[in-house]
C-alpha positions in Angstrom: 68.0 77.9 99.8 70.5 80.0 98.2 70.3 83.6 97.2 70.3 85.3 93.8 74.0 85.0 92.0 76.1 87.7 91.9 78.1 88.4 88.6 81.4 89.0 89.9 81.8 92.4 87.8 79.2 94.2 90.3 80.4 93.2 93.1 83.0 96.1 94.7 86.8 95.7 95.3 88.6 97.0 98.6 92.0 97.9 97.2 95.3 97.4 99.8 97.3 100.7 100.8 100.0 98.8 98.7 98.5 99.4 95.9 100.2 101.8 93.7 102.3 103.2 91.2 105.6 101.7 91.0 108.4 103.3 89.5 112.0 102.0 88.8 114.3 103.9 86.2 112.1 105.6 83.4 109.3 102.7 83.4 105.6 103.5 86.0 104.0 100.6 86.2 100.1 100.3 88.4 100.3 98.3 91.3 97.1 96.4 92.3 96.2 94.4 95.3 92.4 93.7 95.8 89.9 91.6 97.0 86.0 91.9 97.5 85.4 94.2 99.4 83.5 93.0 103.1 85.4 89.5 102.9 87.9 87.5 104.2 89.3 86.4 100.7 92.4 85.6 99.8 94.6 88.9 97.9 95.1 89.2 94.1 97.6 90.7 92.4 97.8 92.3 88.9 100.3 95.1 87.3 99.1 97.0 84.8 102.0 99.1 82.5 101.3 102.4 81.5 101.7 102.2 78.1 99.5 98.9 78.2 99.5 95.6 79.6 98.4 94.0 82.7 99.5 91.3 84.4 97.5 89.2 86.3 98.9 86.3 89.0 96.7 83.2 89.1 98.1 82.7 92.6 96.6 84.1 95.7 97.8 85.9 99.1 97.0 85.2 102.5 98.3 88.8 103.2 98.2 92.0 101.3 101.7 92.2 102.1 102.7 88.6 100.9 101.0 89.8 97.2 103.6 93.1 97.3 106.6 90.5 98.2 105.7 88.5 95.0 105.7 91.8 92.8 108.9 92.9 94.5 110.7 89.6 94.0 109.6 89.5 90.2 110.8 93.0 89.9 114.6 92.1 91.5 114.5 88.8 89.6 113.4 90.2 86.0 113.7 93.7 86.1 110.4 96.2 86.0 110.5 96.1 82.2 109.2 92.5 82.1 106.2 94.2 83.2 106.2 96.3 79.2 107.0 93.3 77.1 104.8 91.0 75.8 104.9 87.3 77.8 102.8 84.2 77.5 99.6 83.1 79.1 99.4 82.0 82.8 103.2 82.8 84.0 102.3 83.7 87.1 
């Protein structure tokens, strides 16, 4: 027997102490690493600009710290203001 579903968008999120605002230059973007809070799950990741925009990885991390590596690596290989311009569907 299995217990009344739980709609995802009421269940509470425990937030990383990586999580953050970023800043490189003139351009802030919000750093977010979460998961549900009281698990074991595996750590998303999603950057959300300032001005508008988020960014959300489909991939997900073992470690809090392994989903800060992947933002870090995107920022040195792209630059932070990838994170302000417009990009397709399901880059990451």
């Amino acid at each position: 027997m299995t217990g009344p579903a739980v709609n995802d968008e009421d269940r509470e999120f425990e937030h990383s102490p990586l999580s953050g605002s970023f800043t490189r230059g003139d351009i802030e973007v919000d750093v977010e690493i979460y998961r549900f809070a009281g698990t074991q799950d595996r750590w998303q990741l999603a950057v959300v600009a300032l001005g508008g925009g988020c960014i959300q990885w489909t991939q997900t991390f073992a470690t809090e710290t392994e989903a800060y590596a992947a933002f870090l690596a995107m920022v040195e290989a792209d630059g932070l203001d990838t994170f302000t311009r417009a990009r397709p569907a399901g880059r990451h």
